[in-house]
C-alpha positions in Angstrom: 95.9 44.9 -53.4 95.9 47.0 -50.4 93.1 48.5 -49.0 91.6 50.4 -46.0 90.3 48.6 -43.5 93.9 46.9 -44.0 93.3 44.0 -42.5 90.5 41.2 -43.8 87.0 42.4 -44.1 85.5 40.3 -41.1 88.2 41.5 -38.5 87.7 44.3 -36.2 90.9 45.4 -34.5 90.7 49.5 -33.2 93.2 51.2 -31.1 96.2 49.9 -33.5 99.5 50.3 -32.0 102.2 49.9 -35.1 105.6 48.6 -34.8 108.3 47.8 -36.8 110.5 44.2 -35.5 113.1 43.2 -37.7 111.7 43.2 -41.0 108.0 43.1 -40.3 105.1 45.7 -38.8 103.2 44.5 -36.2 100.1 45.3 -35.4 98.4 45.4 -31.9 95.2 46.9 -30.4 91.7 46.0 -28.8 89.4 43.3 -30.3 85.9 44.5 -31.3 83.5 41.9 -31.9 80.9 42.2 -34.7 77.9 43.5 -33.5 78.9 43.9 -30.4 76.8 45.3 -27.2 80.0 47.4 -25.7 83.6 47.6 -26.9 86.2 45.2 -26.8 84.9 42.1 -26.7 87.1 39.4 -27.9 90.2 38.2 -27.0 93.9 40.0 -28.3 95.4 39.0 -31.1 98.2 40.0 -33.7 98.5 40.9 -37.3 102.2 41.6 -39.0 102.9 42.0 -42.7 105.8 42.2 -44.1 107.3 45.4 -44.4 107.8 45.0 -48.6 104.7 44.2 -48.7 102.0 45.8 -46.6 99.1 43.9 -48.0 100.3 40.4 -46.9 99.2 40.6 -43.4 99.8 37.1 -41.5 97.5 36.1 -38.8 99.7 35.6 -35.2 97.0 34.2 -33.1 95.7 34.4 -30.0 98.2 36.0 -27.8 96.6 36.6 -24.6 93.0 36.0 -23.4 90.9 37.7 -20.5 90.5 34.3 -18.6 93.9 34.8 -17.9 93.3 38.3 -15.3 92.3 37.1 -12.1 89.7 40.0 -11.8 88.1 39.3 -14.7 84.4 38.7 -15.3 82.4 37.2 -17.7 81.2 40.5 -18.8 85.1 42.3 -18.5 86.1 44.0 -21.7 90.0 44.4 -22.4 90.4 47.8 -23.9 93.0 49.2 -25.8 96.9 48.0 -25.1 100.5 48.9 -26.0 103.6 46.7 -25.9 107.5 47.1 -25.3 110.4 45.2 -25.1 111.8 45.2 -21.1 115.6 46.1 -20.5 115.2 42.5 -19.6 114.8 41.6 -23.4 111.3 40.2 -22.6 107.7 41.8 -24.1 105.3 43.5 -21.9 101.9 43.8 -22.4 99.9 47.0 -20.9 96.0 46.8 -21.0 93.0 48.0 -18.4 90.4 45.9 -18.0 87.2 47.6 -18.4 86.1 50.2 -16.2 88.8 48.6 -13.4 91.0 52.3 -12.4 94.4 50.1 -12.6 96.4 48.9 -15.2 97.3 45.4 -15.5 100.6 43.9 -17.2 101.6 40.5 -19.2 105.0 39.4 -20.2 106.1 37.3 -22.8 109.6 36.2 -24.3 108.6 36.7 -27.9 107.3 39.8 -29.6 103.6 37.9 -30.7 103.4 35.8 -27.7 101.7 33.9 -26.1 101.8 36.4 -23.1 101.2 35.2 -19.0 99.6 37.4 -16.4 102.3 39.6 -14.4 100.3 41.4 -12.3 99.0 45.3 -11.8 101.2 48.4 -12.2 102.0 49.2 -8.8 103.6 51.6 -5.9 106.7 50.9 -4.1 104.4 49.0 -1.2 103.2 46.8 -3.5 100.0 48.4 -3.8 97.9 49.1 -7.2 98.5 52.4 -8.5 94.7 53.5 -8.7 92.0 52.6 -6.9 91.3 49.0 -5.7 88.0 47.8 -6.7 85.3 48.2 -3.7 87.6 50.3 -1.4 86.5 53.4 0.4 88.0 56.4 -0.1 88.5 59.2 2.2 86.5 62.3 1.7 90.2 64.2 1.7 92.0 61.6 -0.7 88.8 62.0 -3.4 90.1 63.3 -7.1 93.7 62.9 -6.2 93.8 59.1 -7.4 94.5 58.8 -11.3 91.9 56.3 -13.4 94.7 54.2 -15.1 93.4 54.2 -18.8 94.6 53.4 -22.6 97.9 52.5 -21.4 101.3 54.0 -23.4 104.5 52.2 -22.6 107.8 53.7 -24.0 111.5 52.6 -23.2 114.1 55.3 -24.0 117.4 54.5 -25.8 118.8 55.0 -21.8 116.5 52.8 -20.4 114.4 54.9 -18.5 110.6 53.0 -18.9 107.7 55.8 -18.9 104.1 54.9 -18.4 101.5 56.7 -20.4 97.6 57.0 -19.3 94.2 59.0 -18.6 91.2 59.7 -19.3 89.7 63.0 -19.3 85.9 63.6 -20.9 83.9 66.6 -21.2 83.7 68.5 -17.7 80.2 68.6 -17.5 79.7 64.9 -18.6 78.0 61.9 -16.8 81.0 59.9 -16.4 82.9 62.2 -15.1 80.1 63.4 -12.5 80.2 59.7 -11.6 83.9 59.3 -10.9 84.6 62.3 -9.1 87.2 60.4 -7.5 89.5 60.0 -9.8 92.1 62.5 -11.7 89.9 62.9 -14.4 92.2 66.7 -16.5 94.2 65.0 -18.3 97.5 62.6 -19.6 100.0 61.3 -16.8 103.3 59.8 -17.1 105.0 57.2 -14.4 108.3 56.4 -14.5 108.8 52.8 -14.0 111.7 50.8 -12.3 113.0 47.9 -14.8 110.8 45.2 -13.3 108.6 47.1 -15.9 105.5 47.1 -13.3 106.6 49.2 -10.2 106.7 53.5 -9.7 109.9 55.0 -9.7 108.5 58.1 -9.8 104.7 59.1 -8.9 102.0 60.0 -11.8 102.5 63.8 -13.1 99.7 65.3 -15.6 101.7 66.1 -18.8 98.7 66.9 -21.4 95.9 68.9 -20.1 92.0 68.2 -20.6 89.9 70.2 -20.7 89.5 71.7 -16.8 92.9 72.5 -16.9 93.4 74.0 -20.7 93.7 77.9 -19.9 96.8 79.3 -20.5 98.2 75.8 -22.8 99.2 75.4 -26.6 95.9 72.4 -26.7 92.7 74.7 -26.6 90.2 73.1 -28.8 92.3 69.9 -28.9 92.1 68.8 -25.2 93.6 65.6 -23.9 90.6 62.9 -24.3 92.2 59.7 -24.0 94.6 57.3 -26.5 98.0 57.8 -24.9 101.1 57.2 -27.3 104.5 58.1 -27.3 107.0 58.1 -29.8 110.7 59.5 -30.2 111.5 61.1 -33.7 114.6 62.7 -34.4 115.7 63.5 -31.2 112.1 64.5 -30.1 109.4 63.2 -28.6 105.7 62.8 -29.8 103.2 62.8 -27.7 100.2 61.0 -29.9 96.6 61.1 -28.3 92.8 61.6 -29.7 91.2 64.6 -28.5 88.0 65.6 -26.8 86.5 66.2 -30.0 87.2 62.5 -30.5 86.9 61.5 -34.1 90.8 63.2 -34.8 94.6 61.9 -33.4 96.8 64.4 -32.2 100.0 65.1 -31.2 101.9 66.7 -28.6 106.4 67.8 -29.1 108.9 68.3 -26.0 112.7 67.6 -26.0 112.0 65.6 -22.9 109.7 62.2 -22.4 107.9 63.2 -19.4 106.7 67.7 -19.3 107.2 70.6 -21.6 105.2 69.8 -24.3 103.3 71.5 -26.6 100.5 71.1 -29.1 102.0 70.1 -32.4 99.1 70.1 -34.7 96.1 67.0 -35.8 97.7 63.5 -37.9 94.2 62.5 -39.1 90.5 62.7 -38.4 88.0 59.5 -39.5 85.6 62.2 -40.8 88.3 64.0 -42.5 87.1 67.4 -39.9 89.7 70.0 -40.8 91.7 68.5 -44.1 92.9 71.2 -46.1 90.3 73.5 -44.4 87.4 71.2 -44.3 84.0 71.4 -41.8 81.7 68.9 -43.5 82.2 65.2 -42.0 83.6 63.2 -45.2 82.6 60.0 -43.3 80.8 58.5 -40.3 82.3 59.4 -37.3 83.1 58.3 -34.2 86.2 57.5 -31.9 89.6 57.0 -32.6 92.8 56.1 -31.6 96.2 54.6 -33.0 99.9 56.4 -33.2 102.7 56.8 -36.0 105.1 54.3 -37.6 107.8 54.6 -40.2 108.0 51.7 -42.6 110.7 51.5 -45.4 111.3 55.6 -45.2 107.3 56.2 -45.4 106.0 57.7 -42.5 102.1 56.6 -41.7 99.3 56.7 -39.2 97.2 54.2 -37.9 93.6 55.2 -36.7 90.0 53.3 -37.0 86.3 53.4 -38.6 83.3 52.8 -37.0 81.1 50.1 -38.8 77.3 49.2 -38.3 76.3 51.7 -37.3 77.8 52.1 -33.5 81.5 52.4 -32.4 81.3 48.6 -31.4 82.3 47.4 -34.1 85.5 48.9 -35.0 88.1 48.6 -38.2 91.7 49.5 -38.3 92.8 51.7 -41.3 96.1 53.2 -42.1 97.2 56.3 -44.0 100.7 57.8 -45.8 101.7 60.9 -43.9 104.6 63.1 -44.2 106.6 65.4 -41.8 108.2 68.7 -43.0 112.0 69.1 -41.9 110.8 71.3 -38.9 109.4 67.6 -37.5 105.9 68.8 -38.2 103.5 66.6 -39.8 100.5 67.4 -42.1 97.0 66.0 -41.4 96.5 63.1 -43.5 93.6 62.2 -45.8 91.5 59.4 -45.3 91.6 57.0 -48.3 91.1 54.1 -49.8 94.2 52.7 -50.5 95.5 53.1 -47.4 99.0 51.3 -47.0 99.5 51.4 -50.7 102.3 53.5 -52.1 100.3 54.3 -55.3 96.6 54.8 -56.2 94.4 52.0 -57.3 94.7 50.8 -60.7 91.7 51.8 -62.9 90.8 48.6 -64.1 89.2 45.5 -62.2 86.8 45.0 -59.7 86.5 46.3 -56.4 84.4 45.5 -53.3 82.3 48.5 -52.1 83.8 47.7 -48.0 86.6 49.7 -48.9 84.6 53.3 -49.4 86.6 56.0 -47.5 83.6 58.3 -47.4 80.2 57.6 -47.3 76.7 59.9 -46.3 73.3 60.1 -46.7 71.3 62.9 -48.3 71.2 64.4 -44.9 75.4 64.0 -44.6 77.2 62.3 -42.4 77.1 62.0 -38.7 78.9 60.9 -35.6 78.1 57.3 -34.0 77.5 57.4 -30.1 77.8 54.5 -28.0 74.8 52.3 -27.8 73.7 53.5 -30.9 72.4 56.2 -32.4 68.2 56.2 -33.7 68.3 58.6 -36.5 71.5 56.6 -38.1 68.7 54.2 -39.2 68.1 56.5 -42.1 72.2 56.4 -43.4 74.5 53.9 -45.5 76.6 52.0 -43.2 79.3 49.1 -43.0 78.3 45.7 -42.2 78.4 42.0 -42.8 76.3 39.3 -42.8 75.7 36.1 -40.0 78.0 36.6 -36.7 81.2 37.6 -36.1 83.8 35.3 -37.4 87.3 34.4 -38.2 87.0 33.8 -42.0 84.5 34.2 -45.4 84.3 38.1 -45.0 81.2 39.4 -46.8 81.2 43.1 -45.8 79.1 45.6 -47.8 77.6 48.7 -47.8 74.0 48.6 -46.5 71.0 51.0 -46.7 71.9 53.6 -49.3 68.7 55.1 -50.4 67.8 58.2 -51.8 71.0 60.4 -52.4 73.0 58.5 -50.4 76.7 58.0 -51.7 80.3 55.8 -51.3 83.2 57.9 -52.1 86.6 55.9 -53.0 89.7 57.4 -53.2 92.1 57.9 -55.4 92.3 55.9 -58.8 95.2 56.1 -60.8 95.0 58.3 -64.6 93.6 56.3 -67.1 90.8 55.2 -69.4 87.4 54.9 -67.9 84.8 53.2 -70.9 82.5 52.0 -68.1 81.5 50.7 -65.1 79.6 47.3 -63.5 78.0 47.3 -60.0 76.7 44.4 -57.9 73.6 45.3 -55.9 71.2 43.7 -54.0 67.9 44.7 -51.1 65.0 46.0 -52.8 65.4 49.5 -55.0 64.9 50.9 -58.4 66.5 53.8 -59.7 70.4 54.1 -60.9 73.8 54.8 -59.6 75.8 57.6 -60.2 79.3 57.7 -61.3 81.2 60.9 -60.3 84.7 61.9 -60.4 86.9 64.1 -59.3 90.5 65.1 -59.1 92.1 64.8 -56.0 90.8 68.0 -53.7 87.8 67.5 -55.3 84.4 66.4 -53.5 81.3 64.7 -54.5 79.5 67.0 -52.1 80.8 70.4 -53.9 78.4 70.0 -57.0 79.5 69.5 -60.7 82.3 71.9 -60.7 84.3 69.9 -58.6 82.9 66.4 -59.3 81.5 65.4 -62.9 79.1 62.9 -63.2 80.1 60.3 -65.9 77.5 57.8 -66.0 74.1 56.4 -65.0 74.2 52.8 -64.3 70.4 51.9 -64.4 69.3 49.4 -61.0 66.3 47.0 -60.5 66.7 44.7 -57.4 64.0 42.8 -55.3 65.8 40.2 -53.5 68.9 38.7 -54.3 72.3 39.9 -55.6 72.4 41.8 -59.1 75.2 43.0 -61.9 74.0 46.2 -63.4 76.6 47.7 -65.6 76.9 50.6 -68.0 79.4 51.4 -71.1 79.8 55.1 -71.4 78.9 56.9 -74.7 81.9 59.1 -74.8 85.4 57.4 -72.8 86.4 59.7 -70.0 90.5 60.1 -70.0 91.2 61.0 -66.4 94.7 62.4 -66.4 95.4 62.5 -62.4 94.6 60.8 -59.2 90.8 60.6 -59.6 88.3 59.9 -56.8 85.5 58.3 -57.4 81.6 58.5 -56.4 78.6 56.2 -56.3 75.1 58.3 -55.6 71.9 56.2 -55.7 69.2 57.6 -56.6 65.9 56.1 -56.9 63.0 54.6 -54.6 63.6 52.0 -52.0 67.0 51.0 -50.2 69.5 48.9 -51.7 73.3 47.4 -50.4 76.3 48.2 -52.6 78.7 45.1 -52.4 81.3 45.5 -55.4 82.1 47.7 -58.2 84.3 47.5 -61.7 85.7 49.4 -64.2 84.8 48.0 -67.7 
C-alpha cells in the first residue's frame, strides 16, 4: 500500500527534493529528529523507490554527515539541500549549515553517495559569498550582503549552473530586525562557473518578499524561503513556499534567472485555499518540497508537522496535474498520496496516515518551539525515541469532538468498521463519510454519519468494533471521518473495514 507520510512511519525527512535517475525517484531533504528541540537534527540520508512502484522505497544510507563541515558544531543543524549532477558528470550537494549566511557544497561520483566536503560557494577571490562568521561589517556595506539560505541548484540543458537562495520573513519580524545586515526581500540567483562552487555572475533578487512586492504578480504570496527550480516544457518554474508559510508556490519565465511571474499555489498542508477553502483541513505549519514527473504523473512533494511542533517533520506527496497552458491546479492533501488509485475499502488501516485532523476548536498552525494551547488538539506522534526501525506512530489526544479525516476510499460495501484505541476515554467514535468535495466539518449534508462504534479504555490497547444495521453502498471516492466523542482523551492507532 501507499500512503502519506510516504516514507516509514518513524522517519522524518522535510524539505523533499524529488528526482527521477534512470528508473528510480529519489528522494532528498533535511533530517528531522523525533522530538527534536530545533530543526534538522540528524544526519542526510536518501530514500528511492522505484518508479513502478512508488510504495517500495529502499533505504540509501547515510550519505553525508555534519562532522564532515569544518565549521560545524556540536549544536549545527544542516537544513534543507538540493543536488545536481556537474557538467563534470559528478553529484553536488548544496546545504547551509544552520544560521551560517554561506552555503556550503559536497561532491560525490554517484547519485546517493557517500558525498566529501568541497568547500563554500564562493567569489572569484576565493572569498565566501555571504558573510564570514565573526567579521565586521562596514556601516556602508550593511543589507547589501545576501544570507545564503535553502539552497536551489539547476543545470540547464546548455550548461549554464544557476544557484538558487533567500530568505525573506515578515518585515516587521524579530529575525529580520536582528540581521539587518543581510539581503533579507527576497529569492536570488548566481550563476556559477562549472567548478560548480565559484560566481560567474553576482547574486540578482528574482522573487520579491515582501518589502519589495508593490507593483509584482506575488502580493499575498511573497517570497518566504524554499528555493526550487524546474524546467517544464520549455519553461521554467520557479517553486518556493510563501510568507504565509504552510502553501508551495510557483513562479513562470522563459528564462532561468528574471522575468518571472506568479503562477498560482501547488499545495498547502492545511489545505488553505483548495477549491475555495478558508478553514485549516489540518495542522499547520511550514513547508517546502518542489515538482516531479514520474511515469507521465505529475506530483508534488511537501511536509506535515507532527507532535505537535515543526521539529519533527514528515514528507508527503500528492498527484497534481497541469492544464495545457502549463498551469497547474492546487492539489489536495490526501491520504494515499503516491497512489494512482484510492484505497481499497476493505482491510485495516493504521490511524498515522489521517490527512486531516482538528479539535473541537479546529485546527491550528504549529510555531517553532512549541505552541501551549496545542496541548488541547489531536496530534502525530510515536512512542520511545527517535529511531531507525519498529514505527509505532498514532494519533494522540483526541478528546471531545476531535476528529481524523482519511481520504479517499474507493466505491464499495461498507457493513462495518473495527478501531484499536488505547489512553483513558469513554464515549464512541463516529464514522462519517463523504464524497469527494465533501467535509466532515460542513455538517450532515455533506458528511453522513454511518456508525457509532462504542469505546471504553483505561490503560492498554483496545478493539472496539461495530457492524452496521443497514450496509452503506458508497458509489464514489469516499472520504472518511472518525469523531470521538465522549469523556476523557484517548490515542487512535488503527482502523478496519469489517
Amino acid at each position: 500500500m501507499i500512503y502519506n507520510p510516504y516514507l516509514p512511519s518513524w522517519e522524518y525527512i522535510p524539505d523533499g527534493e524529488p528526482y527521477v535517475y534512470e528508473d528510480r525517484l529519489y528522494v532528498f531533504g533535511s533530517h528531522d529528529r523525533f522530538n527534536g528541540t530545533i530543526f534538522c537534527m540528524n544526519d542526510y540520508v536518501c530514500w528511492s523507490a522505484p518508479v513502478k512502484d512508488l510504495g517500495d522505497w529502499r533505504f540509501e544510507g547515510t550519505i553525508y554527515k555534519k562532522s564532515q563541515d569544518p565549521d560545524a558544531k556540536e549544536e549545527s543543524i544542516m537544513q534543507a539541500p538540493d543536488v545536481a549532477r556537474g557538467v563534470d558528470g559528478r553529484f553536488y550537494l548544496y546545504y547551509t549549515l544552520g544560521l551560517v549566511p554561506f552555503m556550503a557544497v559536497a561532491v560525490s561520483k554517484s547519485l546517493t553517495g557517500p558525498y566529501e566536503y568541497l568547500g563554500r560557494v564562493q567569489d572569484r577571490n576565493g572569498l565566501p559569498v555571504g558573510i564570514r562568521q565573526g567579521a565586521e561589517i562596514p556601516a556602508s556595506l550593511e543589507g547589501r550582503d545576501l544570507f545564503q539560505f535553502d539552497p536551489g541548484i539547476f543545470v540547464d540543458e546548455d550548461g549554464r549552473i544557476f544557484l538558487y537562495s533567500g530568505f525573506s520573513p515578515d518585515a516587521e519580524g524579530e529575525f529580520r530586525a536582528a540581521c539587518k545586515k543581510y539581503r533579507l526581500d527576497g529569492a536570488y540567483v548566481m550563476e556559477l562557473e562549472p567548478d560548480m562552487h565559484t560566481l560567474k555572475k553576482e547574486p540578482v533578487r528574482m522573487i520579491p518578499g515582501v518589502s519589495k512586492v508593490a507593483g509584482t504578480s506575488f502580493a499575498g504570496h511573497e517570497f518566504y524561503e524554499a528555493s526550487s527550480m524546474r524546467k517544464i516544457g520549455g519553461k521554467y518554474y520557479f517553486i518556493y513556499s510563501s510568507i504565509l508559510s504552510h502553501e508551495l508556490c510557483y513562479a513562470v519565465s522563459d528564462r532561468p534567472d528574471r522575468d518571472f511571474v506568479f503562477g498560482g499555489v501547488l499545495v498547502s498542508n492545511g489545505d488553505i485555499g483548495y477549491q475555495g477553502n478558508t478553514i485549516p483541513q489540518n495542522y499547520m505549519g511550514n513547508t517546502h518540497g518542489s515538482l516531479v514527473n514520474v511515469d507521465g504523473q505529475w506530483y508534488v512533494f511537501y511536509h506535515r508537522q507532527t507532535n505537535r511542533h515543526q521539529y519533527s517533520r514528515q514528507g508527503c506527496a500528492e498527484k497534481i496535474y497541469m492544464d495545457e497552458r502549463g498551469h497547474f491546479a492546487q492539489a489536495e492533501i490526501t491520504s494515499c498520496g503516491l497512489s494512482r488509485k484510492p484505497m481499497p475499502l476493505v482491510g485495516q488501516y493504521p490511524a498515522y496516515i489521517a490527512c486531516n485532523l482538528w479539535s473541537k476548536e479546529g485546527a491550528m498552525t504549529y510555531r517553532n518551539g512549541g505552541t501551549p494551547e496545542a496541548e488541547r488538539h489531536p496530534y502525530l506522534t510515536q512512542s520511545g525515541i527517535d529511531r531507525e526501525g519498529d514505527g509505532d506512530q498514532y494519533v494522540a489526544n483526541m478528546c471531545q469532538g476531535a476528529t481524523a479525516g482519511f481520504k479517499y476510499f474507493s466505491p464499495g460495501k461498507l457493513t462495518g468498521a473495527a478501531v484499536w484505541i488505547s489512553g483513558d476515554g469513554e464515549g464512541c467514535m463516529e464514522l462519517r463519510c463523504a464524497s469527494k468535495g465533501g467535509k466532515a466539518a460542513e455538517g450532515e449534508e455533506s458528511c453522513r454519519k454511518v456508525a457509532e462504534i462504542a469505546v471504553s479504555v483505561h490503560g492498554g490497547f483496545c478493539k472496539f468494533q461495530e457492524y452496521l444495521h443497514d450496509v452503506v453502498f458508497l458509489e464514489e471516492p469516499t472520504a472518511v471521518y472518525f469523531t470521538y466523542q465522549g469523556t476523557g482523551a484517548v490515542n487512535f492507532h488503527e482502523f478496519a473495514f469489517i
